[in-house]
N, C-alpha and C positions, 0 to 999 in steps of 0.2 A: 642538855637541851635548855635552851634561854626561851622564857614565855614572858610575855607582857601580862601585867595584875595591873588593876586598878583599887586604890583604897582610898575611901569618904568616909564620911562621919556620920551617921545617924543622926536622926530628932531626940535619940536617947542618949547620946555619945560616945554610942559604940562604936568602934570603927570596924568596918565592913571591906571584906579583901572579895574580890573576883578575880578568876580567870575567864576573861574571852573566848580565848580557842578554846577552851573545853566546857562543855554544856554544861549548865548545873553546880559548878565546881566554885562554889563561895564557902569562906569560912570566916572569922570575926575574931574580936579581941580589946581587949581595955585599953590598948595601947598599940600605933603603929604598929612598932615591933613585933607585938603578939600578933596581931593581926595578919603582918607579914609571914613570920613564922608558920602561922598555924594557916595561911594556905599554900605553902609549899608543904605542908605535910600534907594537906587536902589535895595538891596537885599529883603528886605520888601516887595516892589511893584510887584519884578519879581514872590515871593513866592505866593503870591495873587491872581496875573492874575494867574501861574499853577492851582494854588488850582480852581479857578473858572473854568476853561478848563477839570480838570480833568488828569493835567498833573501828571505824578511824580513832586515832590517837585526837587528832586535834579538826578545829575545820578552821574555814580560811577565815580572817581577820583583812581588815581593808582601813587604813586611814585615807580619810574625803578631806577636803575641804572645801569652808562653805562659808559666807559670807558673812561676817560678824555685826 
């Protein structure tokens, strides 16, 4: 399964990993890397708990475009 993360950098320098399609499902890191890392472990787990709830796995995601 391929899922789109986004990751920024905090006011602290942390860097900050999301997923979109699944609620809730942020994890962080010193470093890119880590950051990425550690929410593909967090996307795993998030997948899990749904699955065991009886969640959807993911919801839908939309790229817009908008006027710069």
């Amino acid at each position: 399964m391929k899922l789109q993360v986004t990751i920024f950098r905090d006011e602290d320098g942390v860097f900050i990993a999301e997923c979109p399609a699944i609620p809730g499902c942020v994890s962080q890191g010193s470093t890119e890397d880590e950051a990425e890392k550690n929410i593909r472990e967090a996307i795993v787990e998030c997948l899990q708990v749904r699955a065991e709830k009886g969640l959807p796995l993911t919801i839908a995601t939309r790229e817009v475009e908008v006027p710069a």
